[in-house]
Structures are given as structure tokens and as C-alpha cells.
PDB file of the backbone (N, CA, C, O) and the ligand in Angstrom, with CONECT records:
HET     ZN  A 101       1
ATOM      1  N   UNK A   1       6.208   9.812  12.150  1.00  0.00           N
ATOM      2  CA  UNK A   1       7.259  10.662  11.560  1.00  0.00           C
ATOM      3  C   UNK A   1       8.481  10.667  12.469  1.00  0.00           C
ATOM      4  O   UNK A   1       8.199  11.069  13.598  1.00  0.00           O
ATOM      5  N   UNK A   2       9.770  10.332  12.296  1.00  0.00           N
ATOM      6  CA  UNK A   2      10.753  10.268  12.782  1.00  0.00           C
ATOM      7  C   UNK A   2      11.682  11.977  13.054  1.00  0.00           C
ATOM      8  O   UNK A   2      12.552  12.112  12.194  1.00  0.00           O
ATOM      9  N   UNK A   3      11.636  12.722  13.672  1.00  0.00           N
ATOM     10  CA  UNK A   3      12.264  13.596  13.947  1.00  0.00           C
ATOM     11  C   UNK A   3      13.857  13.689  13.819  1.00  0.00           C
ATOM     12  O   UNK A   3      14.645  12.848  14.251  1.00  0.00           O
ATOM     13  N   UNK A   4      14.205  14.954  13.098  1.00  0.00           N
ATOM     14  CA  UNK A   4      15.137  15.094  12.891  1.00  0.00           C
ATOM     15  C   UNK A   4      16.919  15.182  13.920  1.00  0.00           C
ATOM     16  O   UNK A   4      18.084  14.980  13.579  1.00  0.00           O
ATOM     17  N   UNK A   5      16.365  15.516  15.018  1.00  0.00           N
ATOM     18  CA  UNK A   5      17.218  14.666  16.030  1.00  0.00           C
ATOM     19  C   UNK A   5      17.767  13.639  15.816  1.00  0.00           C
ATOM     20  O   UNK A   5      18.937  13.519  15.452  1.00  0.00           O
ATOM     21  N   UNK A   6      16.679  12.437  16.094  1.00  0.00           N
ATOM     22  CA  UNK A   6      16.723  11.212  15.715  1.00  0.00           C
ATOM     23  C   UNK A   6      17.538  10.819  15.044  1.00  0.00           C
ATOM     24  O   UNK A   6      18.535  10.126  15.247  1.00  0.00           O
ATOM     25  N   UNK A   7      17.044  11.347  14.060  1.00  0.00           N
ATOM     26  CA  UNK A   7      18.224  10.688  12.742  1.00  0.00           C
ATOM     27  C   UNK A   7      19.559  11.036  12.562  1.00  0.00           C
ATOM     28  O   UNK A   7      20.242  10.434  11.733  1.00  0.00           O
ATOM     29  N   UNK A   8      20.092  12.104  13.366  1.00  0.00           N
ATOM     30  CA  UNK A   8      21.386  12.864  13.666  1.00  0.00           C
ATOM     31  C   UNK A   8      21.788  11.815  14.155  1.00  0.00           C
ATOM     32  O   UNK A   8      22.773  11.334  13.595  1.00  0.00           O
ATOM     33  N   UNK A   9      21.330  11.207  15.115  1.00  0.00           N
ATOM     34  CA  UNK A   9      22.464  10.161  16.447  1.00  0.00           C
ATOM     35  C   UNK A   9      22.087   8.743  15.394  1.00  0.00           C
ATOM     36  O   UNK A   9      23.077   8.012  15.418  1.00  0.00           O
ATOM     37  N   UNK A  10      21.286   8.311  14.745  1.00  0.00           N
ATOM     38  CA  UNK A  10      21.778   6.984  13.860  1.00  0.00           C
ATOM     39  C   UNK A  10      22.369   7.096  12.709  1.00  0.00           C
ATOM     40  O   UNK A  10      22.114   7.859  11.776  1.00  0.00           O
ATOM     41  N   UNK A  11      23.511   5.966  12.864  1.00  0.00           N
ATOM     42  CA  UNK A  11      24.486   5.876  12.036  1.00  0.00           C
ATOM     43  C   UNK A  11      23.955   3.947  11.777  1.00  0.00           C
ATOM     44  O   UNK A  11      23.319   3.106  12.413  1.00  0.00           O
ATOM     45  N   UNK A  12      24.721   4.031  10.419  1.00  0.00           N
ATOM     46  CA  UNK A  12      24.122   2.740   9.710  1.00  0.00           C
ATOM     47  C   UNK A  12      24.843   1.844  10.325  1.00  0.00           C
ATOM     48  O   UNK A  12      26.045   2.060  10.478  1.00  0.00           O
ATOM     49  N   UNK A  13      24.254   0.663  10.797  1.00  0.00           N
ATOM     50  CA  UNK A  13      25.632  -0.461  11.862  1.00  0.00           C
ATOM     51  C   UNK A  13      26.403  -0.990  10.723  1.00  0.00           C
ATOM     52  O   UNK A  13      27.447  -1.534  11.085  1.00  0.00           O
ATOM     53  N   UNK A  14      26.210  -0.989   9.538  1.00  0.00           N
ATOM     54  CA  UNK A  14      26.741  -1.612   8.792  1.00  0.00           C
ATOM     55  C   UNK A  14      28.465  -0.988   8.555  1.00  0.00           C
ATOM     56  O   UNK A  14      29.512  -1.610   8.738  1.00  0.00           O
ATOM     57  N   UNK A  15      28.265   0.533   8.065  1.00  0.00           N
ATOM     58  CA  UNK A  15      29.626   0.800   7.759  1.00  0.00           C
ATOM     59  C   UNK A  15      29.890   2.445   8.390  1.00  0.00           C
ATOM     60  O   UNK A  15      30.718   3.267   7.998  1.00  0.00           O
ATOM     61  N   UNK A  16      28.651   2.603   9.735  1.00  0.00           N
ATOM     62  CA  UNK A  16      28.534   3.784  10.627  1.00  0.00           C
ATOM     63  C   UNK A  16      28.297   5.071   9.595  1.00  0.00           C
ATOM     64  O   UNK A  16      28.264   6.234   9.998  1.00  0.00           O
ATOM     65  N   UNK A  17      28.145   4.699   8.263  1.00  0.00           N
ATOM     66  CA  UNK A  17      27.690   6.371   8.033  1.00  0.00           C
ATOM     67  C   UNK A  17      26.623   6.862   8.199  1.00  0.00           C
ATOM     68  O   UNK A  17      25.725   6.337   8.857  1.00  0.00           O
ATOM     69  N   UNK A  18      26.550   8.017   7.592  1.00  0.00           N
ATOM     70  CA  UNK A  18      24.899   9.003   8.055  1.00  0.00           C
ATOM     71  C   UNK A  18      24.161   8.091   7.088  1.00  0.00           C
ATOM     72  O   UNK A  18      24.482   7.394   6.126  1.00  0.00           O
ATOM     73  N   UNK A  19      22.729   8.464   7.918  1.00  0.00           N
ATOM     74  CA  UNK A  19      21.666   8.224   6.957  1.00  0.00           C
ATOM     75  C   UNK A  19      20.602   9.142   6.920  1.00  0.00           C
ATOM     76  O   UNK A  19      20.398   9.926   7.848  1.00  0.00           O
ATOM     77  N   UNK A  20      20.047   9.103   6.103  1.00  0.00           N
ATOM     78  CA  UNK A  20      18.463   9.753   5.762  1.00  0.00           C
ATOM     79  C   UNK A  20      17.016   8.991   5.686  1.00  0.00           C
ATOM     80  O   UNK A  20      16.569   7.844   5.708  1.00  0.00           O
ATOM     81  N   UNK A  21      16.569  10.325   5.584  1.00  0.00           N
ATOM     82  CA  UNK A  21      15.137   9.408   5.501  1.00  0.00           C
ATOM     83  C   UNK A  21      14.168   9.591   4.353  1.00  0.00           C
ATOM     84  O   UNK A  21      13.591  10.615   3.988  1.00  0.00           O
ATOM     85  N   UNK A  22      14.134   8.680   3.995  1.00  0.00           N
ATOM     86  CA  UNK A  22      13.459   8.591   2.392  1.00  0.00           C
ATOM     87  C   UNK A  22      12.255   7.854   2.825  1.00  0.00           C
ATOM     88  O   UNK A  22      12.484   6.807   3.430  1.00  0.00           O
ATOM     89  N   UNK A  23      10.804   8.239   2.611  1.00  0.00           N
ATOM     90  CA  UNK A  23       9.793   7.446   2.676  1.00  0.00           C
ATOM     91  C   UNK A  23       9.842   6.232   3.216  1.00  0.00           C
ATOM     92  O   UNK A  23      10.050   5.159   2.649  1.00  0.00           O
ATOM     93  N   UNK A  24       9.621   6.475   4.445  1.00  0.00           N
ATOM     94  CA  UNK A  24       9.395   5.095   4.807  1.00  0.00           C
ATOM     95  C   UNK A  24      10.865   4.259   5.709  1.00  0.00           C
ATOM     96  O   UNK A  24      11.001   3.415   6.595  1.00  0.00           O
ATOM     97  N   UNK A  25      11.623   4.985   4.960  1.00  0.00           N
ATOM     98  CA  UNK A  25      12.406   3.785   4.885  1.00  0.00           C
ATOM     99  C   UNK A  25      13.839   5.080   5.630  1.00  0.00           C
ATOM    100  O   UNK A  25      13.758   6.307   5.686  1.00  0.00           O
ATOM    101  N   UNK A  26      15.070   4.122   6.113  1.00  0.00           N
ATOM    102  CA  UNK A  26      15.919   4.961   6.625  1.00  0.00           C
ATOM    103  C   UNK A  26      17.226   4.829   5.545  1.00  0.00           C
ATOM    104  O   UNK A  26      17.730   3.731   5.777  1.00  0.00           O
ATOM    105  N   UNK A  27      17.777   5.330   4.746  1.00  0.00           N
ATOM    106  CA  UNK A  27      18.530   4.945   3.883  1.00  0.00           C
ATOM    107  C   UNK A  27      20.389   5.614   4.470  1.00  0.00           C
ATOM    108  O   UNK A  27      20.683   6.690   4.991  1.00  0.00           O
ATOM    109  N   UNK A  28      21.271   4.443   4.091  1.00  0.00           N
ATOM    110  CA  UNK A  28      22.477   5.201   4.359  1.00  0.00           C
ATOM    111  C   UNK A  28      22.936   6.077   2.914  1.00  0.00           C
ATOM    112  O   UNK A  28      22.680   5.952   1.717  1.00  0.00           O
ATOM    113  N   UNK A  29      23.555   6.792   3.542  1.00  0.00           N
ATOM    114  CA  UNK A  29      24.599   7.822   2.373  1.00  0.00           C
ATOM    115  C   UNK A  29      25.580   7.233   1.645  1.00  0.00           C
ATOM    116  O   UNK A  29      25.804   7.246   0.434  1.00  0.00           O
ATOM    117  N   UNK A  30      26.322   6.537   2.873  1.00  0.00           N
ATOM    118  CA  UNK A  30      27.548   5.795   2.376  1.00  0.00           C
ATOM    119  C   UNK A  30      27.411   4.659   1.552  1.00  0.00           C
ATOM    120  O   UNK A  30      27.727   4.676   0.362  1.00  0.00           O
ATOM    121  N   UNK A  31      26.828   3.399   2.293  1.00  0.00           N
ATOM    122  CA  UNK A  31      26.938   2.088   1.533  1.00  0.00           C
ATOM    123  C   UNK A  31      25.253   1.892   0.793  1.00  0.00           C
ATOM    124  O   UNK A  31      25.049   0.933   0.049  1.00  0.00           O
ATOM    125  N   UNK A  32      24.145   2.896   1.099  1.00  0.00           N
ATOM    126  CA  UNK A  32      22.865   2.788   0.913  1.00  0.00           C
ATOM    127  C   UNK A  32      22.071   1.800   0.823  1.00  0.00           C
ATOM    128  O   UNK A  32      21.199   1.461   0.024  1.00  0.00           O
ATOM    129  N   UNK A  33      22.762   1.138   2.333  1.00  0.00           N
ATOM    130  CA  UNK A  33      21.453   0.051   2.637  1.00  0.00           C
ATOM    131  C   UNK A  33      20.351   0.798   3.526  1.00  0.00           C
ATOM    132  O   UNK A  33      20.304   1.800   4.240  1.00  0.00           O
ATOM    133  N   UNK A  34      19.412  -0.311   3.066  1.00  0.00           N
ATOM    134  CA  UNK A  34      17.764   0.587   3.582  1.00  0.00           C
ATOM    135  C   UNK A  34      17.265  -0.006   4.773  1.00  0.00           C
ATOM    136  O   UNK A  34      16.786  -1.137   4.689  1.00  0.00           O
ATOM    137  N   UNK A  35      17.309   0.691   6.078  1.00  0.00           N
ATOM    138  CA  UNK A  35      16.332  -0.064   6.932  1.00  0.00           C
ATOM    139  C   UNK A  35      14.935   0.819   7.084  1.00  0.00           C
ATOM    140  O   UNK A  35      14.532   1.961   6.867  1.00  0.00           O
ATOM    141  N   UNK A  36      14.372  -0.684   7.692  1.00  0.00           N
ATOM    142  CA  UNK A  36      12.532  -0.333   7.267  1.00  0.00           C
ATOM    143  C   UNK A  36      12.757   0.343   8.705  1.00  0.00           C
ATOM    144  O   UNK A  36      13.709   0.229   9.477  1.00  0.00           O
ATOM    145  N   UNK A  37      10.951   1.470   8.866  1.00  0.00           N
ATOM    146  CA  UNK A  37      10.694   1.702   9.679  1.00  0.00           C
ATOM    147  C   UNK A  37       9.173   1.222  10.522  1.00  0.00           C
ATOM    148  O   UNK A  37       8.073   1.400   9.999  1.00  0.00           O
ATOM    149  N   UNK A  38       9.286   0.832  11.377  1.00  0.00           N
ATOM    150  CA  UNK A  38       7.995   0.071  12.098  1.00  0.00           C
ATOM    151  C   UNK A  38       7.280   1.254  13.130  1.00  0.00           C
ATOM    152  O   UNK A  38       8.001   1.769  13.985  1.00  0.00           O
ATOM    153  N   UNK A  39       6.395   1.505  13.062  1.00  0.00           N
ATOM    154  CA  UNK A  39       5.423   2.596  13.617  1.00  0.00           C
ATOM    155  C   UNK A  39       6.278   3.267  14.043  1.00  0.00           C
ATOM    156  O   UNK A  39       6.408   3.107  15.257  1.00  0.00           O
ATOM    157  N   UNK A  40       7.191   4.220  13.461  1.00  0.00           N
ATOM    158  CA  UNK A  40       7.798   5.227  13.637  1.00  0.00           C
ATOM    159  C   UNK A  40       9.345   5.298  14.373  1.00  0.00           C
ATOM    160  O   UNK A  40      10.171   6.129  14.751  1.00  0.00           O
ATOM    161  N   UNK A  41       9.127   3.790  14.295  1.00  0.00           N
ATOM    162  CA  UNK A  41      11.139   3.429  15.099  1.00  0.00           C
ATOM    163  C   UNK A  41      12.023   2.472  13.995  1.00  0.00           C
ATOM    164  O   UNK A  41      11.868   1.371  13.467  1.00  0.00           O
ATOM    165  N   UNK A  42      13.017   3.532  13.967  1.00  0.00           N
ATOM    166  CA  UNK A  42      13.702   2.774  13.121  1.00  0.00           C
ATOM    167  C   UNK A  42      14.227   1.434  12.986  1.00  0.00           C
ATOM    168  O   UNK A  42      14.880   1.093  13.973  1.00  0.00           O
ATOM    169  N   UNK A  43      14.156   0.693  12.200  1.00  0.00           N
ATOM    170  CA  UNK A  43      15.059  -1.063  12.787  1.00  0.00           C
ATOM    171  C   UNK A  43      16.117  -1.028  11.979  1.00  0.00           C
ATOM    172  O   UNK A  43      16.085  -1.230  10.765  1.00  0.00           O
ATOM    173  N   UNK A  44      17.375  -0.690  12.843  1.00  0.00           N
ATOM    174  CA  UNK A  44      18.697   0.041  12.533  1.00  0.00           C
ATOM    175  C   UNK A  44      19.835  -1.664  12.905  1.00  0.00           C
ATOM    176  O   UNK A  44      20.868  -1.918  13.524  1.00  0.00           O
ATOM    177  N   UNK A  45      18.861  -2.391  12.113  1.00  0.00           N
ATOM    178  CA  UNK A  45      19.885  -3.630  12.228  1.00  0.00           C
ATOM    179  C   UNK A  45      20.160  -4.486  10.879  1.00  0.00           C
ATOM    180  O   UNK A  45      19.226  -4.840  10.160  1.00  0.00           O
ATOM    181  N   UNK A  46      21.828  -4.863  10.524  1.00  0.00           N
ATOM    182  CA  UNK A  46      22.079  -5.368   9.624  1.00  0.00           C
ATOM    183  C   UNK A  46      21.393  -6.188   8.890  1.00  0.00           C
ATOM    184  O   UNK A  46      21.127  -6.119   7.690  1.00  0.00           O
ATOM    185  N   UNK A  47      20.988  -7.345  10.045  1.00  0.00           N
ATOM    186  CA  UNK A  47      19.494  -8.647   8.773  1.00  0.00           C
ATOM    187  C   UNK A  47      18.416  -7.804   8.540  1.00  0.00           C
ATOM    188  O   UNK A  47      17.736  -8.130   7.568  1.00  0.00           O
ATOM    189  N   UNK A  48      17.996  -6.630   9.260  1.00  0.00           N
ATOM    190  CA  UNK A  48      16.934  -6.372   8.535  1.00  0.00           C
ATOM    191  C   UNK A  48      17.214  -5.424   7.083  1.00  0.00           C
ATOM    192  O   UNK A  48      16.228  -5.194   6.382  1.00  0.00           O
ATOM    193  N   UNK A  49      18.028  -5.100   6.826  1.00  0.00           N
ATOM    194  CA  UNK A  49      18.283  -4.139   5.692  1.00  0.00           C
ATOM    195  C   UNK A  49      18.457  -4.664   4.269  1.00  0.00           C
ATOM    196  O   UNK A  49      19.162  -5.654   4.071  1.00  0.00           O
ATOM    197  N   UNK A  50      17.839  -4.034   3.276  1.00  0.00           N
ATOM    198  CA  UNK A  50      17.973  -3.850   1.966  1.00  0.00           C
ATOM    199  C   UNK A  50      18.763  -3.458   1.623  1.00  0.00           C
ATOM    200  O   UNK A  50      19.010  -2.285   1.904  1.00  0.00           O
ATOM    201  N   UNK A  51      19.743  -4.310   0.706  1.00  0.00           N
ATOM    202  CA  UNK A  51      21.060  -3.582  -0.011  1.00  0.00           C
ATOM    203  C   UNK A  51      20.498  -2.887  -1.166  1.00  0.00           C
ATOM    204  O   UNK A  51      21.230  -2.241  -1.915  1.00  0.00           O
TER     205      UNK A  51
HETATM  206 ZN    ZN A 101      26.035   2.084   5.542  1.00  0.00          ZN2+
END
């Protein structure tokens, strides 16, 4: 489970907005690409994301 801290200080590298966390997965607000999460750390990088 990713703590809510956490997710305060990541911003999407793609277009820096907030994101959330939707099952699993870390989703942005702004452009809502999805990065996966791997045993509980986010992978907050452009190739890995779902548009
Ligand atoms: Zn974004």
C-alpha cells in the first residue's frame, strides 16, 4: 500500500501533474497516464506508462 505522503511529492514526469492512486496503478489527473506499481513502489517513468 503506498501511503499518502508518497503520493503528495509524485508528480507525473510526463506533464508534472498530481496523481492518484487507483488500484494498483498510479494514475495522473492531468494527462491520465497510468504508471504500474511493483511491490509497493511506484514506476514513475514515461516508457513505462499507459496512456
Ligand atoms: Zn501527466
Amino acid at each position: 500500500m503506498i501511503d499518502k505522503e508518497l503520493l503528495e511529492i509524485l508528480a507525473c514526469p510526463a506533464c508534472k501533474g498530481d496523481v492518484e492512486l487507483k488500484t494498483e496503478k498510479i494514475v495522473c489527473k492531468n494527462c491520465g497516464k497510468k504508471y504500474p506499481v511493483k511491490d509497493g513502489i511506484p514506476i514513475m517513468l514515461i516508457e513505462e506508462a499507459e496512456s
